[in-house]
C-alpha positions in Angstrom: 101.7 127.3 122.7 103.3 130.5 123.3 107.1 131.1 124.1 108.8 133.9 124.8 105.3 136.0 123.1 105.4 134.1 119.6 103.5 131.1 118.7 105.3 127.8 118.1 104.0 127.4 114.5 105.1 131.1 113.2 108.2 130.2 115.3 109.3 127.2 112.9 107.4 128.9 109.6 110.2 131.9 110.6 112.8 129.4 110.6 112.5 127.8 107.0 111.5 131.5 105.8 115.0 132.5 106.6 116.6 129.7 104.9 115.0 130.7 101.5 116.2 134.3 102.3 119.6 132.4 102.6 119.0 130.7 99.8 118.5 134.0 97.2 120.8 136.1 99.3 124.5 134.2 100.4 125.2 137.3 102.6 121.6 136.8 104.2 122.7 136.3 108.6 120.8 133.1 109.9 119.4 135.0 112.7 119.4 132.0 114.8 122.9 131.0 116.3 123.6 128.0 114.1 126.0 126.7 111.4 123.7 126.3 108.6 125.3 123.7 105.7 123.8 124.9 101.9 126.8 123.4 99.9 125.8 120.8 98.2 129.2 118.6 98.4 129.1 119.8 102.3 126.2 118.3 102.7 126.8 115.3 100.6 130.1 114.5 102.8 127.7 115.0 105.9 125.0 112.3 105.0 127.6 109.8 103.8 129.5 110.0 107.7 126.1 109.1 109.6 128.2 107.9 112.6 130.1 111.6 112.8 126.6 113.0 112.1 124.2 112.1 114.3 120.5 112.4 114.1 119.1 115.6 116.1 115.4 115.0 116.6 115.2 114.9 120.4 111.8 117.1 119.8 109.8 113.9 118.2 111.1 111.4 120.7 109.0 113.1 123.6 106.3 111.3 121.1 107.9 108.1 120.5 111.0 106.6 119.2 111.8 105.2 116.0 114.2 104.9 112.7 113.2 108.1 111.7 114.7 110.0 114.7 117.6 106.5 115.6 121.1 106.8 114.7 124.3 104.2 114.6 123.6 100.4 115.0 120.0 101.6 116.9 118.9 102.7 113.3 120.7 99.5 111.4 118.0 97.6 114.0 115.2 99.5 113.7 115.6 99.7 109.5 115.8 95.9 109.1 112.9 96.0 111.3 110.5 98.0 108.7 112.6 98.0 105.3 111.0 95.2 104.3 107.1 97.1 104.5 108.5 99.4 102.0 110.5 97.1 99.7 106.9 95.2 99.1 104.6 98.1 99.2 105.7 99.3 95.3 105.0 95.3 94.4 101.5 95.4 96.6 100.3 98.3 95.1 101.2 99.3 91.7 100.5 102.8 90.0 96.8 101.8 89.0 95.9 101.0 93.0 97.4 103.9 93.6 95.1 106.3 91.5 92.1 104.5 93.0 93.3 105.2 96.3 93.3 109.1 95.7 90.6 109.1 93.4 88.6 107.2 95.8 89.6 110.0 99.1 89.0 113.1 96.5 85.2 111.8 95.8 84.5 111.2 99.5 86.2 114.8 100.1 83.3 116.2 97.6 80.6 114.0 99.1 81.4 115.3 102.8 80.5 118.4 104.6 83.9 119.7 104.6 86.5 119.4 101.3 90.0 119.7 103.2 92.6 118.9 100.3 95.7 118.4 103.5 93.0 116.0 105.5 91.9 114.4 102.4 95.6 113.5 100.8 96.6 112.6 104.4 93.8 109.9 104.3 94.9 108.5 101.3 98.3 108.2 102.0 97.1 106.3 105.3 95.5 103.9 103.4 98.6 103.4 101.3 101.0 103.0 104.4 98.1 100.6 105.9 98.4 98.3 102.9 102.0 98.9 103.1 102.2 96.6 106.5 100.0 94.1 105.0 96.8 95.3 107.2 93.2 94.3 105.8 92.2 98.1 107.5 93.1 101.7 107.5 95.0 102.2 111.1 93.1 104.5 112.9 94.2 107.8 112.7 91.5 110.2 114.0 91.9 113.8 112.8 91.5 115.5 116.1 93.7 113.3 117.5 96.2 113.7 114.5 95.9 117.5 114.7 96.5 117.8 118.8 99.7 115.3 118.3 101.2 117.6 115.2 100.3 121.0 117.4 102.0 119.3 120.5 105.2 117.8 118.2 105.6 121.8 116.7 105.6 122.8 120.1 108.4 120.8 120.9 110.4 121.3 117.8 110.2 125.2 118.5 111.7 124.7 122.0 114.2 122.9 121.0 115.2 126.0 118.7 114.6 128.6 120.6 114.6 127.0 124.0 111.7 126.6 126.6 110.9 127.6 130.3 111.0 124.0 132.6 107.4 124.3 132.9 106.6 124.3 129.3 109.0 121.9 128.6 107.3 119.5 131.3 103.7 120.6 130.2 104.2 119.5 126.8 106.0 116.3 127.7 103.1 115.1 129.9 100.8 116.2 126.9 102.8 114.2 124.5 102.9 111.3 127.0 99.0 111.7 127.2 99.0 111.3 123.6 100.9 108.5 122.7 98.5 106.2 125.6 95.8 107.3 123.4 97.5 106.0 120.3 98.2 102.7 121.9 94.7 102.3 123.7 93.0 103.4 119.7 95.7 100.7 118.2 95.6 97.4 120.3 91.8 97.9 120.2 92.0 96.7 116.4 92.9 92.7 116.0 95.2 93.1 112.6 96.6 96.1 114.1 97.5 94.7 117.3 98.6 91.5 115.9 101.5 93.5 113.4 102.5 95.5 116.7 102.8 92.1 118.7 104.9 90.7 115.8 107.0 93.6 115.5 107.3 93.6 119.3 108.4 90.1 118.7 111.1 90.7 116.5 112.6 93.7 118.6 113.6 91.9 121.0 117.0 93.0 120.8 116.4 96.6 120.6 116.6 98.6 123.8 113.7 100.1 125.1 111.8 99.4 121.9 108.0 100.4 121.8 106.2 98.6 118.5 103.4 101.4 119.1 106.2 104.0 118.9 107.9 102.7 115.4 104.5 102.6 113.8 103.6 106.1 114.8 107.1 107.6 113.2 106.6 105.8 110.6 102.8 106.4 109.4 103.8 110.4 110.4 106.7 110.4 108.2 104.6 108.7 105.6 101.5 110.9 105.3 102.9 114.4 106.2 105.3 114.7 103.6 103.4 112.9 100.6 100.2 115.4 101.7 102.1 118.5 101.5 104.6 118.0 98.8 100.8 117.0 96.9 99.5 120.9 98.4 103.0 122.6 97.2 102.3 120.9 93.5 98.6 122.2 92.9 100.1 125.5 94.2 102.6 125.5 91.8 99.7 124.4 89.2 97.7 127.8 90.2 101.0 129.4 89.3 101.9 128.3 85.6 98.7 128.8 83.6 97.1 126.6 81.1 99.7 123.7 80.5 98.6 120.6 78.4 99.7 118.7 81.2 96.8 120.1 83.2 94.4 118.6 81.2 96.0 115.3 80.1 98.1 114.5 82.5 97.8 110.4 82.1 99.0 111.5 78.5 102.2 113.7 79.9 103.3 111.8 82.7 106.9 112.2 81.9 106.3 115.9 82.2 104.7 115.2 85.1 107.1 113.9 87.0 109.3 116.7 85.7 107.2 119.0 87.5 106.9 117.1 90.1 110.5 117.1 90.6 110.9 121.0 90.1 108.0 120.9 92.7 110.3 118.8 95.2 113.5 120.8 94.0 111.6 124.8 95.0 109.4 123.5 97.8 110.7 120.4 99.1 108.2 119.6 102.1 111.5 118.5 104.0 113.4 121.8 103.9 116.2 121.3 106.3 117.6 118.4 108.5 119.3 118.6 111.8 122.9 116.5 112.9 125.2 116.8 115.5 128.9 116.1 114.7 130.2 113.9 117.0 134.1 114.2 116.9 135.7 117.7 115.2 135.7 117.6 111.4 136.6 119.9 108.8 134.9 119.6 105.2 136.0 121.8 102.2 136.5 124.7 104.2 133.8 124.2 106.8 134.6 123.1 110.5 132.2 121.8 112.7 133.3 121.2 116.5 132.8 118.5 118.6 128.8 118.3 120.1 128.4 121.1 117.5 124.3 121.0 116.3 124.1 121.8 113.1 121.4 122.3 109.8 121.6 121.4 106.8 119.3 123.4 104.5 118.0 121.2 101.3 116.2 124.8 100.4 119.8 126.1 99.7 121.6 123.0 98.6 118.0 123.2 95.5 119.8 126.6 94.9 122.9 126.5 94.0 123.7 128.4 91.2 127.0 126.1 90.2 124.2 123.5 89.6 121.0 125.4 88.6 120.2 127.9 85.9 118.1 130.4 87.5 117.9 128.3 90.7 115.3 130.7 92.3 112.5 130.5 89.5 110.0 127.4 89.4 110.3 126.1 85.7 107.7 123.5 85.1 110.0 122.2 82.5 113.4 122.6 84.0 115.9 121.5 81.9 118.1 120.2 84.1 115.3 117.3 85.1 114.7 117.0 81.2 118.0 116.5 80.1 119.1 114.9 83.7 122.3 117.1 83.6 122.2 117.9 87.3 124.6 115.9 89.9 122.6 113.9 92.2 124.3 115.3 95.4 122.6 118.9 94.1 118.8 117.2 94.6 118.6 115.5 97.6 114.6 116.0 98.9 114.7 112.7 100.6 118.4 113.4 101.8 121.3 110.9 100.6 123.7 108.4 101.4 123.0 105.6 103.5 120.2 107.1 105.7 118.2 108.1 102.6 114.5 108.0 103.0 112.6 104.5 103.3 110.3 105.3 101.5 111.3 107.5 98.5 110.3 105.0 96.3 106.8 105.0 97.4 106.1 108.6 97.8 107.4 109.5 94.2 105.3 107.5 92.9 102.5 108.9 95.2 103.2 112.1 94.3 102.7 111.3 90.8 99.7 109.0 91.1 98.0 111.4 93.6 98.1 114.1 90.7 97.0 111.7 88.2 94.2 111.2 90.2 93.3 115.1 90.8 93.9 116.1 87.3 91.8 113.9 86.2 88.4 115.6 88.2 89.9 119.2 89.1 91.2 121.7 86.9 93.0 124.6 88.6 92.6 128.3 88.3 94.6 130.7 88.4 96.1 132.2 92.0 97.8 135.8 91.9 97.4 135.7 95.9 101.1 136.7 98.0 102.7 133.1 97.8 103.5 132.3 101.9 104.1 128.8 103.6 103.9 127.1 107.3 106.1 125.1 109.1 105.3 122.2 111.1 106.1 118.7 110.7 106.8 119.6 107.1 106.6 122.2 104.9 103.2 123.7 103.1 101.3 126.2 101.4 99.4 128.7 103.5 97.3 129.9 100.9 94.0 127.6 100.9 93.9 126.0 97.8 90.3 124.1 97.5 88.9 128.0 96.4 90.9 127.2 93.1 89.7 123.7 92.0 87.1 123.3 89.8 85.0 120.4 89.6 84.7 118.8 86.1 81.7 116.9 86.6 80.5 119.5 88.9 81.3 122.7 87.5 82.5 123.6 91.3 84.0 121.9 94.1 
C-alpha cells in the first residue's frame, strides 16, 4: 500500500533508519513529530510505571487482540492466561530438541525448490511455539497467508505513523478482518488446535471481549518474527567478522556464542523501538511527557549509550562488556524490562543460540562487503539476501 506516494514498508524501514542516525548523532532531528526516549534510566523508569505508560499498538489490534498489545489488569488477565506455555516450554524442550528442530527445517530448506533462510527459521520457530502449547502438530501457518497478514499489519503500523486517508484506513481494516476469519476457519479445522482454543476460551471467561483465535495469533507472531530475524541479523553479522573459530566449532565456543549473540541483539535488536502513551503528566530526569502524550522509546539508542558502551556504534563479536558482564542491565534491554518484559525471553535466547548451533554446524559463511541496509516490518531485518553466502558443507553449495 501506498500513502501519501511512499510505500508502507520503506515508510517504517525510514523510521528505525532515523533512530540509528539518532543513535550515532545526539543532535540528529527525529523527523517525525514525536518525543523519542534513548536514555537508558528514562526508559528504565518508563517500563517500570506500566500503568502511566500504556501500550500503543492500536495498528496490530485491527488483527486481533492479545497480551502483546493489552495493558493494566487486561494484560495481568491475558498473561496468566499464556505464562504458563512459556514457563514449560524450556522444561518440554531442552537445547538438544531444539537443534533438531532447526537442523531438521535447514535440511528440508536444501531439499526444497526454494531455500528462504526468513521462511525456513520462521518454520522452525512454529514448531517450537506449537510444542510450546502442548500441540501433537505444527499450527497451520500457511506462507501466503503469513505474508498477506504481515504486508496488511505494516500497512497499518505506517498509518498510524504517518496517518491515513478514511478510505485506506477502512480498506485495510476490512482486509485485516478478512484475514483473521481465515485464521479461525484454517485453526478450528484442526481437532488439537481447536480443542487448546476452546480451553483457552474456557478460561477467559472473565476477559472482555476475549477471542482465543486472537491470543494465539499475537502470540505465535510475536514468537516467530523476532527469533527469525534476530537469527538473519546474526549470520549477517557472521558475513561481517571473518574467519572466527567460533564459526567452525561453535558447539565447542558456545559461551562465545552467546556473546555474539548478545552483541547481535545489543547492534541489531529485531525489536528496535517500543511505543507508550503516558497517561497522567510526568517528569523523569529532565524529560516531561504530557498527559495523552505518545511517545517512543528507541532500544537502538538506549544499545548506544556511550556512558555505558565503549565504542557503542561498532559490532565487537567479543564485546567486553558481555564478557566481563560490566554493563547495567537497564543499558540492554532487547526484550524491554520491568514487569512487562517479554514472555518469552527465555525461550528465544535459547533459540537464538540453538538455531546457530544448528546452522554452523552445516553452513559456513562467506564473506559479505555488500552496503549493509535493513527493513522494517513487524521486526527488524537484514535486506541484503543472505542464502548467496552459505556454503554447504556436505554440499560444497547451498
Amino acid at each position: 500500500m501506498q500513502i501519501n506516494g511512499v510505500e508502507s514498508g520503506q515508510i517504517l524501514t525510514a523510521v528505525v533508519s532515523d533512530l540509528y542516525r539518532k543513535a550515532a548523532n545526539p543532535n540528529f532531528k527525529f523527523p517525525l513529530q514525536i518525543q523519542v526516549v534513548d536514555q537508558a534510566e528514562v526508559a528504565k523508569a518508563i517500563f517500570m510505571a506500566p500503568e502511566v505508560f500504556v501500550k500503543n499498538y492500536g495498528f496490530i489490534e485491527s488483527l486481533c487482540v492479545g497480551r502483546f498489545s493489552a495493558s493494566g489488569e487486561d494484560w495481568k488477565q491475558r498473561a496468566a492466561l499464556t505464562q504458563s506455555f512459556y514457563t514449560q516450554s524450556t522444561v518440554l524442550l531442552d537445547e538438544t530438541a531444539l537443534v533438531q528442530i532447526y537442523a531438521h527445517h535447514l535440511q528440508a530448506g536444501l531439499q526444497s525448490d526454494r531455500f528462504d533462510l526468513f521462511e525456513i527459521f520462521i518454520n522452525a520457530a512454529l514448531e517450537v511455539v506449537s510444542k510450546s502449547f502442548g500441540l501433537p502438530n505444527t499450527i497451520p501457518w500457511p506462507m501466503d497467508l503469513v505474508n498477506r497478514t504481515r504486508e496488511a499489519l505494516i500497512d497499518q503500523q505506517a498509518m498510524a505513523w504517518v496517518g491515513g486517508t478514511p478510505e485506506l484506513m477502512e480498506q485495510s481494516r476490512r482486509h485485516l478482518a478478512s484475514i483473521s476469519a481465515e485464521f479461525e476457519a484454517l485453526w478450528q479445522a484442526d481437532p488439537a488446535l481447536q480443542a487448546l482454543l476452546s480451553r483457552l476460551d474456557t478460561q477467559a471467561t472473565g476477559i472482555e471481549n476475549f477471542s482465543a483465535v486472537g491470543e494465539l495469533l499475537q502470540n505465535v507472531f510475536a514468537s516467530t518474527e523476532t527469533t527469525s530475524s534476530g537469527l538473519l541479523w546474526a549470520i549477517e553479522c557472521m558475513t561481517r567478522q571473518g574467519d572466527l573459530p567460533l564459526f567452525k566449532q561453535a558447539d565447542q565456543h558456545v559461551e562465545e556464542l552467546v556473546i555474539f549473540l548478545d552483541e547481535v541483539l545489543r547492534v541489531f535488536t529485531p525489536v528496535p523501538y517500543v511505543s507508550r502513551v503516558c497517561k497522567q503528566a510526568t517528569t523523569i530526569n529532565g524529560m516531561t511527557f504530557a498527559e495523552n502524550e505518545a511517545i517512543v522509546i528507541s532500544l537502538v539508542g538506549v544499545h548506544s549509550d556511550p556512558q555505558y558502551w565503549h565504542e557503542p556504534l561498532l559490532f565487537k563479536p567479543r564485546r567486553q562488556e558481555f564478557v566481563q558482564a560490566s554493563y547495567p542491565r537497564h543499558a540492554y534491554i532487547p526484550f524491554i524490562s520491568g514487569p512487562r518484559v517479554c514472555a518469552g525471553m527465555k525461550l528465544a535466547k535459547q533459540e537464538l543460540k540453538c538455531g546457530m548451533l544448528a546452522l554452523l554446524d552445516r553452513f559456513s559463511v562467506k564473506p559479505c562487503n555488500e552496503p549493509r541496509g535493513l527493513e522494517y516490518g513487524l521486526a527488524s531485518r537484514p535486506s541484503v539476501k543472505l542464502e548467496p553466502y552459505l556454503i554447504d558443507r556436505k554440499a560444497g553449495v547451498v
